[in-house]
Each structure stands twice: as C-alpha cells, then as structure tokens.
N, CA, C and O atoms as a Tinker XYZ file with bonds, in Angstrom:
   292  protein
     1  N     18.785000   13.809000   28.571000    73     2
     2  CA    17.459000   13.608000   28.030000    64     1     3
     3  C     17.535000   13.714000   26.519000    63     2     4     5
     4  O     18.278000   14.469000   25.892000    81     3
     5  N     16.579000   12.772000   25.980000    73     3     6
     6  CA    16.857000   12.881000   24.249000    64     5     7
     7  C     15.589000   12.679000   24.034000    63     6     8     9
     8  O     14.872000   11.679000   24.081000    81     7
     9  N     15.321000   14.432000   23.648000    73     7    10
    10  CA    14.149000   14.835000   23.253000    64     9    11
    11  C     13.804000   14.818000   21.668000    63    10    12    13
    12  O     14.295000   15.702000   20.966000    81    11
    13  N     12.987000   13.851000   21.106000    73    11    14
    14  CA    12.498000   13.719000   19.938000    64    13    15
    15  C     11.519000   13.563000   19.812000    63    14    16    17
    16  O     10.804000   12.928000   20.588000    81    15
    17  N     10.948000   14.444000   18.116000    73    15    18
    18  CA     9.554000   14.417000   17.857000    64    17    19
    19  C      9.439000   13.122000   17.008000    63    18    20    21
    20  O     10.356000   12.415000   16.591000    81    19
    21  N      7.593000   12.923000   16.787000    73    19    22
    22  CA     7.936000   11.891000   15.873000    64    21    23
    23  C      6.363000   12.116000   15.405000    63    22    24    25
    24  O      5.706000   12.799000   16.192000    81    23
    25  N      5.808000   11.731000   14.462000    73    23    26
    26  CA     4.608000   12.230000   13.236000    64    25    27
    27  C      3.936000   10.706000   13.367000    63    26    28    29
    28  O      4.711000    9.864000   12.915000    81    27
    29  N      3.013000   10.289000   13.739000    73    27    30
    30  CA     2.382000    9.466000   13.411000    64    29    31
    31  C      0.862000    9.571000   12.679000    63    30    32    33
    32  O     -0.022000   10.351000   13.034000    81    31
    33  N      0.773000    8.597000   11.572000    73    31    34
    34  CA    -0.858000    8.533000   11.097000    64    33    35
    35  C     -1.795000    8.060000   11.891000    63    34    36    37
    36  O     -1.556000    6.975000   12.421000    81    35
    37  N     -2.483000    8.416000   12.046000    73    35    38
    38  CA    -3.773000    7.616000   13.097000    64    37    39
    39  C     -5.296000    7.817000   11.923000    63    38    40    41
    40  O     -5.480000    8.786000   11.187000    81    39
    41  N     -6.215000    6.594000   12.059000    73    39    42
    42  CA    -7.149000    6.185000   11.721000    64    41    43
    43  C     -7.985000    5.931000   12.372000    63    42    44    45
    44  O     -7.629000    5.311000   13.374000    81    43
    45  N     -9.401000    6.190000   12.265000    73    43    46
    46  CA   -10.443000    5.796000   12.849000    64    45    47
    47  C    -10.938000    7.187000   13.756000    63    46    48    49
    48  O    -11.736000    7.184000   14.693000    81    47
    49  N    -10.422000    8.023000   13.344000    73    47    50
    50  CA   -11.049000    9.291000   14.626000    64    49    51
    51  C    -12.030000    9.944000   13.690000    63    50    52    53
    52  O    -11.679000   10.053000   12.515000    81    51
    53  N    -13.183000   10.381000   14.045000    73    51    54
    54  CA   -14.521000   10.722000   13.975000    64    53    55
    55  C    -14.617000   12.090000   14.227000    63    54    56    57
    56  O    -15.256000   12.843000   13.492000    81    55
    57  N    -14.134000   12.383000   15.030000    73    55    58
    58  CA   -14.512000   14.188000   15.526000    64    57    59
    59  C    -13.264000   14.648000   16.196000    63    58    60    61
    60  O    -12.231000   13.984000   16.291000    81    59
    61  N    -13.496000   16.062000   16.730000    73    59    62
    62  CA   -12.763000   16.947000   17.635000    64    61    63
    63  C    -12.148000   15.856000   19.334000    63    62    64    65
    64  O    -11.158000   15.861000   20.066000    81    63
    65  N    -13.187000   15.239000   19.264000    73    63    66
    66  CA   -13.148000   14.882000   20.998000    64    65    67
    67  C    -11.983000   13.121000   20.695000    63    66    68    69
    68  O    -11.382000   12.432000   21.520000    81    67
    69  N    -12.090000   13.007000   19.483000    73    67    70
    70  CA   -11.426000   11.685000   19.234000    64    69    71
    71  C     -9.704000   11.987000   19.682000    63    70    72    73
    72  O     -8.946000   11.384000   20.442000    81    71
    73  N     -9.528000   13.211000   18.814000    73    71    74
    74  CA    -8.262000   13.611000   19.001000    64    73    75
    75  C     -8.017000   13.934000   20.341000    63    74    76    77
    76  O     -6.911000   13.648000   20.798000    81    75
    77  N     -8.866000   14.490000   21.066000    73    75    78
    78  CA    -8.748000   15.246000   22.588000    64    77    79
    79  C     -8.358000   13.889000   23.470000    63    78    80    81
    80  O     -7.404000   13.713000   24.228000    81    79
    81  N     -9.380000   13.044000   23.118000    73    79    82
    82  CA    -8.859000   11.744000   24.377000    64    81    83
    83  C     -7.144000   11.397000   23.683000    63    82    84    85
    84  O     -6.142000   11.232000   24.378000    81    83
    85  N     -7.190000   11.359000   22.298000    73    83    86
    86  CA    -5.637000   10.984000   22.113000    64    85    87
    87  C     -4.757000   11.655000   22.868000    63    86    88    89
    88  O     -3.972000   10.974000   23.528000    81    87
    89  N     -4.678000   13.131000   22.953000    73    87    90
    90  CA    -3.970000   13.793000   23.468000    64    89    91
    91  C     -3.826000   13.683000   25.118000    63    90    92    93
    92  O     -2.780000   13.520000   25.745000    81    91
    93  N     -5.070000   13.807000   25.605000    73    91    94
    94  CA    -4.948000   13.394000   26.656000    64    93    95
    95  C     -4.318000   11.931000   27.256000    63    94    96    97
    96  O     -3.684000   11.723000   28.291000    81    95
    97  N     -4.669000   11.184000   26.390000    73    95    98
    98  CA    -3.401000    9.607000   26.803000    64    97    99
    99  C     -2.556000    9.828000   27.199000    63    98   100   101
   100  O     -2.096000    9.642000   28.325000    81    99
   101  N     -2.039000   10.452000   25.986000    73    99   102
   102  CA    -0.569000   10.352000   25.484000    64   101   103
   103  C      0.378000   11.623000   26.573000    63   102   104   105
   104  O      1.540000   11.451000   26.943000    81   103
   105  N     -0.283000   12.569000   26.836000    73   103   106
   106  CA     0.239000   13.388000   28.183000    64   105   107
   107  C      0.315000   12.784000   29.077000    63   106   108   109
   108  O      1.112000   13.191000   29.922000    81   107
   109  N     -0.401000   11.600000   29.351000    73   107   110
   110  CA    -0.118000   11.179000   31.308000    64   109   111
   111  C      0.830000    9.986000   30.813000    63   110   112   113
   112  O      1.016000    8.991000   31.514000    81   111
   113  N      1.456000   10.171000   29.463000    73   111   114
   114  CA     2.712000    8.880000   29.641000    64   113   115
   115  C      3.882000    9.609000   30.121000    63   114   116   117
   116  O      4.076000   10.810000   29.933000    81   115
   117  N      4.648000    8.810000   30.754000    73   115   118
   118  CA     5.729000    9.187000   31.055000    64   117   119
   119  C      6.453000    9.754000   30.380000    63   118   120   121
   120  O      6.146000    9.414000   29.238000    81   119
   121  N      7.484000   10.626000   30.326000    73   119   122
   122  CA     8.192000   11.362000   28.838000    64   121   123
   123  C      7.965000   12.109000   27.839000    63   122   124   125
   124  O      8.780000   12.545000   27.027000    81   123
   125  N      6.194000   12.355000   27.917000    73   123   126
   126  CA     5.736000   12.705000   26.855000    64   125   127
   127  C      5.300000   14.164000   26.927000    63   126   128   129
   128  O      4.326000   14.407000   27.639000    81   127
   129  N      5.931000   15.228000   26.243000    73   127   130
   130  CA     6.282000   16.384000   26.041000    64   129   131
   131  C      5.277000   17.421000   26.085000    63   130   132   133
   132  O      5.175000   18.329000   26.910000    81   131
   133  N      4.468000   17.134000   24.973000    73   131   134
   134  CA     4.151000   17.438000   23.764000    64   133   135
   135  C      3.628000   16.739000   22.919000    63   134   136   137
   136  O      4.263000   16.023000   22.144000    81   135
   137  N      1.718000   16.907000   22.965000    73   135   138
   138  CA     1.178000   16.416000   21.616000    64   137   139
   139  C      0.436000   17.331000   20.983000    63   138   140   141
   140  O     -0.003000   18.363000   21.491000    81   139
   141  N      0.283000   16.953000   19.830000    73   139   142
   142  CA    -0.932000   17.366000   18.849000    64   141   143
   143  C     -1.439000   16.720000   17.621000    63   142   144   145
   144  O     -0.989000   16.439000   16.510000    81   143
   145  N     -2.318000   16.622000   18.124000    73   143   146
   146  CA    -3.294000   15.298000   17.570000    64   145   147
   147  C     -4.446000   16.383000   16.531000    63   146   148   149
   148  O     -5.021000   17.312000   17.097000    81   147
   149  N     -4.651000   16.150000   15.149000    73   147   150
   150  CA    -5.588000   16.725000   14.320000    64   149   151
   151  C     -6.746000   15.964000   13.774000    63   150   152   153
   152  O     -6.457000   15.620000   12.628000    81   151
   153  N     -8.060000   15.514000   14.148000    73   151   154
   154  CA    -8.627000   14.704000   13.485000    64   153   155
   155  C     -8.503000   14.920000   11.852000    63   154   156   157
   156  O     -7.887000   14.215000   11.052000    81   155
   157  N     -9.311000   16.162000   11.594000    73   155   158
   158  CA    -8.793000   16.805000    9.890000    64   157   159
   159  C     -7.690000   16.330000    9.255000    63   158   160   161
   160  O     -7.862000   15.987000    8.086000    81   159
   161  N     -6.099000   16.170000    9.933000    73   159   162
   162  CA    -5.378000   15.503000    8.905000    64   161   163
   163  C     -5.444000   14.166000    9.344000    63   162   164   165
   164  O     -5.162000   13.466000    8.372000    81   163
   165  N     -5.690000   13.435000   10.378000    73   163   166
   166  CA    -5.742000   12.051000   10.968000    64   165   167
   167  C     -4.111000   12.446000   11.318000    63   166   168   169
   168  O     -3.686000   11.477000   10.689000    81   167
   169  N     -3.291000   12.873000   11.647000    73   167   170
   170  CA    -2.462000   12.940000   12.117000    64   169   171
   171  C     -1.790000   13.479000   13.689000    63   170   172   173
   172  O     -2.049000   14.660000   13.920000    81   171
   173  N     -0.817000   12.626000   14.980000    73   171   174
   174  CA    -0.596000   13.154000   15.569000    64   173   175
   175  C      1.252000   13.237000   15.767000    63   174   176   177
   176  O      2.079000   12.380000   15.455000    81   175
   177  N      1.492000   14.752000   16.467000    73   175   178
   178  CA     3.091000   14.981000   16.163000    64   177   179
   179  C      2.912000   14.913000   17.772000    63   178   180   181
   180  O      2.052000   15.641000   18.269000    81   179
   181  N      3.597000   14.167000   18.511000    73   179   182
   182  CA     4.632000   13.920000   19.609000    64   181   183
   183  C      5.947000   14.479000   20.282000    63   182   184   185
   184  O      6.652000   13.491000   20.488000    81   183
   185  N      6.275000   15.057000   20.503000    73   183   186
   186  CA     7.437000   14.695000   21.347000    64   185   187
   187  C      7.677000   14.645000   22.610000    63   186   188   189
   188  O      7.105000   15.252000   23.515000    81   187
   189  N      8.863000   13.629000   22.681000    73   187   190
   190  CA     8.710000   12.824000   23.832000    64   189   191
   191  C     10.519000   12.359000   24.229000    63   190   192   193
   192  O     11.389000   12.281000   23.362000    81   191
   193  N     10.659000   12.202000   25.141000    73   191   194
   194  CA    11.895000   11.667000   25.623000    64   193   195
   195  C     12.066000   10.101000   25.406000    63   194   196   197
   196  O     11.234000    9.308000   25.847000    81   195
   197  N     13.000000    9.774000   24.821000    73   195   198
   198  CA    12.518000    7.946000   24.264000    64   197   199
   199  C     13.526000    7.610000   25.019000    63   198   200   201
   200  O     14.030000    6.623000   24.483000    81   199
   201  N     14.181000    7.918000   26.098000    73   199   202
   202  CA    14.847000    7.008000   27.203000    64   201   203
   203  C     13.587000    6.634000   28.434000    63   202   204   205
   204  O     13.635000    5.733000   29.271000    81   203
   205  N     12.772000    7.383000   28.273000    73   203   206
   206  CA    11.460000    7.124000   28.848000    64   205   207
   207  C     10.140000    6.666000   28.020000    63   206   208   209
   208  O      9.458000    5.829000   28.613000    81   207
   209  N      9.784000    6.976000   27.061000    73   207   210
   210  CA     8.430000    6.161000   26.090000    64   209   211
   211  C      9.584000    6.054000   24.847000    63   210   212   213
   212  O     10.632000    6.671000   24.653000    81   211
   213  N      8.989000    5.128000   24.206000    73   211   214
   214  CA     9.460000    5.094000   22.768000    64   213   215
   215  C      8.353000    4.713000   21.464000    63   214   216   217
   216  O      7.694000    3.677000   21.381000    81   215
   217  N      8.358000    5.635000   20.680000    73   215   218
   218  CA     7.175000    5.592000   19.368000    64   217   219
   219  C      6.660000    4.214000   19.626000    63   218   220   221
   220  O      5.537000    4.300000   19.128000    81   219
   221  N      6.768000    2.976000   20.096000    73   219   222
   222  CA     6.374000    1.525000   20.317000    64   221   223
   223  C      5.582000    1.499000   21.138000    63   222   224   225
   224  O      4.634000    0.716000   21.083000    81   223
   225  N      5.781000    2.433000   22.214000    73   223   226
   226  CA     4.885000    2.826000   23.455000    64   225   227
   227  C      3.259000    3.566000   22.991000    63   226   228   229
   228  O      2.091000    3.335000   23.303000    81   227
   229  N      3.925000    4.500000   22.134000    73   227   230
   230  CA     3.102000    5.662000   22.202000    64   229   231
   231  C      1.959000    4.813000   20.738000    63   230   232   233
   232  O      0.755000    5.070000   20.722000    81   231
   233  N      2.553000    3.914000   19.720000    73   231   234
   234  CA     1.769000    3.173000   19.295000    64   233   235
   235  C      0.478000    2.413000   19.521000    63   234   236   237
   236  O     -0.612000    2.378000   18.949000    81   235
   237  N      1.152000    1.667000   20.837000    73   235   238
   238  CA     0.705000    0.551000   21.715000    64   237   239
   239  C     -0.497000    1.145000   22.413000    63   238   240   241
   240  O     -1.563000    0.532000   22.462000    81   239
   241  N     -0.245000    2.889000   23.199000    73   239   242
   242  CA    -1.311000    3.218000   23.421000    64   241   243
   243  C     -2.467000    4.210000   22.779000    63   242   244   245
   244  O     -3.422000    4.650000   23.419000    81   243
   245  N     -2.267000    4.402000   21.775000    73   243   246
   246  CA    -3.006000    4.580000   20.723000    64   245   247
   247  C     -3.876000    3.341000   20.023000    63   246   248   249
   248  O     -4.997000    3.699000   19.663000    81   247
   249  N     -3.676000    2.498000   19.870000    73   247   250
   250  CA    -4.415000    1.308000   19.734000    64   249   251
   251  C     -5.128000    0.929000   20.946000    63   250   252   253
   252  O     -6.057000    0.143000   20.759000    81   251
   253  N     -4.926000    1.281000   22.077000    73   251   254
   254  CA    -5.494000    0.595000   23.203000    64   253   255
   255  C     -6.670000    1.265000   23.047000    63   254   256   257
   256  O     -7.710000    0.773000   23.484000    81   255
   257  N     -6.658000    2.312000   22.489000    73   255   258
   258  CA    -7.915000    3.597000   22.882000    64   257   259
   259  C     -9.217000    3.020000   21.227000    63   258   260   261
   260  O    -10.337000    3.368000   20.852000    81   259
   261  N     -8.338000    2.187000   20.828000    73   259   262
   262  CA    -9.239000    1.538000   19.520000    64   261   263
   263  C     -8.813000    2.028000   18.561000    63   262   264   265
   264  O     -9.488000    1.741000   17.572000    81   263
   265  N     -7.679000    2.887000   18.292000    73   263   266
   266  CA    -7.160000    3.410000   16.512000    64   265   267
   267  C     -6.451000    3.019000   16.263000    63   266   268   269
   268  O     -5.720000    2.531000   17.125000    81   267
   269  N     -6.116000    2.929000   14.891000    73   267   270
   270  CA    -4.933000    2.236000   14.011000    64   269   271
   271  C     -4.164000    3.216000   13.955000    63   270   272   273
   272  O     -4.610000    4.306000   13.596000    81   271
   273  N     -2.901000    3.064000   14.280000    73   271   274
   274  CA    -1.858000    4.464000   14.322000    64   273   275
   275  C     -0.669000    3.832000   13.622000    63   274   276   277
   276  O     -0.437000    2.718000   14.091000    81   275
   277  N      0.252000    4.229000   12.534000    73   275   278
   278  CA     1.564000    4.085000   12.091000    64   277   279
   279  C      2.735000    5.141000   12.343000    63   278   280   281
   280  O      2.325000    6.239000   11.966000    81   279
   281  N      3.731000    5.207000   12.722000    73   279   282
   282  CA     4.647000    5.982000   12.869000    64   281   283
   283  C      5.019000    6.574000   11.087000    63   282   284   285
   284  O      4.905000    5.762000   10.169000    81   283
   285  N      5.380000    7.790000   10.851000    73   283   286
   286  CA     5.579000    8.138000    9.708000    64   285   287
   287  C      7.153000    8.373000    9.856000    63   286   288   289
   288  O      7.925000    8.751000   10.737000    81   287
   289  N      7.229000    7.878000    8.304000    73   287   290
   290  CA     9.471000    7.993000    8.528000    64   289   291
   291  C      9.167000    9.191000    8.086000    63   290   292
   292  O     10.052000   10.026000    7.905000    81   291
C-alpha cells in the first residue's frame, strides 16, 4: 500500500457544512484515509492510497459536488 498525503485548494465553499459534505465524499472513496477539509483556509489535506484513488480522482470528485479544487505541489 502507498500511502500518500496530498493538499489541495478548493473554491467556492461558503460555510462549515460545505467542507463537511467534502469530507464526507471523499471518505466513501475507495483508498481514502483521511480527510480534512477547512472552509477558513479553502483548503483540503487527504490521504489516500493512490494504487486505489489518485489526486485525479479525488479532483474529479470534488468538482462533481460543484467546487473548483487544484492539487497544491
């Protein structure tokens, strides 16, 4: 298993509950560890097993939910 974190920016969250549905997504993906999602910084940290999701994934469903999310190097 190759467990890595990864920092993404996210945009468009409004309140406490914006981040909560993020988090909640992103737990029923496969692989996925560990989130924490902050509306206050617009930022969420991940980790996740990327032989099972990969930051492309976890992008993909972050936009589905309606936010603009970038992976941070």
């Amino acid at each position: 298993m190759a467990t890595t974190t990864h920092e993404f920016r996210i945009e468009g969250m409004h309140c406490g509950s914006c981040a909560l549905l993020i988090d909640d997504t992103l737990d029923d993906l496969p692989g996925v560890h560990r989130t924490r999602t902050t509306m206050k910084k617009g930022r969420s940290t991940i980790e996740l097993d990327t032989h099972t999701t990969t930051p492309a994934d976890i992008l993909a469903a972050i936009e589905k939910l309606g936010y603009t999310a970038t992976l941070v190097p």
